[in-house]
N, C-alpha and C positions, 0 to 999 in steps of 0.2 A: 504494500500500500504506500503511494506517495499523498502527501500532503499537497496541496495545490492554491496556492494563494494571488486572491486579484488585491489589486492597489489604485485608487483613483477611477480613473472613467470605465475601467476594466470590470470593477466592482460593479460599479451602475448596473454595467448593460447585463452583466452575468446575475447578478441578483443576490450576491455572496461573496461575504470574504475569505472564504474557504470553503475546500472540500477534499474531503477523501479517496484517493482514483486507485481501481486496481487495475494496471493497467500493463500490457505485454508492448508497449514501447519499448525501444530501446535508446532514441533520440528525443531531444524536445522538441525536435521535427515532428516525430511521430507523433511526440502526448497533444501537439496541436492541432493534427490532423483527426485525433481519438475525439478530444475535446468540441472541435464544431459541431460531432455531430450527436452532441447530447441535447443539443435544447437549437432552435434560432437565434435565444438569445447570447450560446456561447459563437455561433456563427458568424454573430454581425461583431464582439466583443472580438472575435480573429479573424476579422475580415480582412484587416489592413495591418500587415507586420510589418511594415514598415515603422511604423509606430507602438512598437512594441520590444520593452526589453525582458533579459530575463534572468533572474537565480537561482542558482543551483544549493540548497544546503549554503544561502547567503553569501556565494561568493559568485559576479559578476559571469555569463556565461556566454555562446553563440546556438545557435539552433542547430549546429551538427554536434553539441554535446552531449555527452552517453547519460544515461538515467540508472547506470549499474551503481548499486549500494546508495541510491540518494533517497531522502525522507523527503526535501521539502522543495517545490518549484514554486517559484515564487514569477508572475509578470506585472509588470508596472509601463509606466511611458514613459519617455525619456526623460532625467531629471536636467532642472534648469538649475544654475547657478544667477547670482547678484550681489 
């Protein structure tokens, strides 16, 4: 089971700050592929990855990174600095 956390506008659309996924990804290519096709609402919240970043077990990640031994993904939008 990974932990699977939205942040910001992510949250919104998906309707939750969390959820539990049991899921046979092996990328977080894949958990987002797995992911659209739980609801419309996770569809439209991964519509546009462009705009979208993401953590692995809290440390900064890409989308061809592995999900072997991780508890927690974490996506959010890009953060801004000031």
């Amino acid at each position: 089971m990974i932990e699977v956390l939205y942040f910001a506008w992510l949250r919104e659309r998906v309707g939750e700050r969390s959820e539990m996924i049991e899921t046979g990804a092996a990328t977080v290519a894949e958990l987002v592929e797995e992911l659209r096709t739980r609801s419309e609402a996770h569809a439209l919240a991964f519509s546009d990855m462009t705009s979208v970043r993401v953590a692995i077990d809290q440390d900064l990640a890409d989308m061809n990174a592995s999900l072997a031994g991780v508890r927690e993904v974490a996506f959010f939008p890009p953060m801004t600095g000031g």
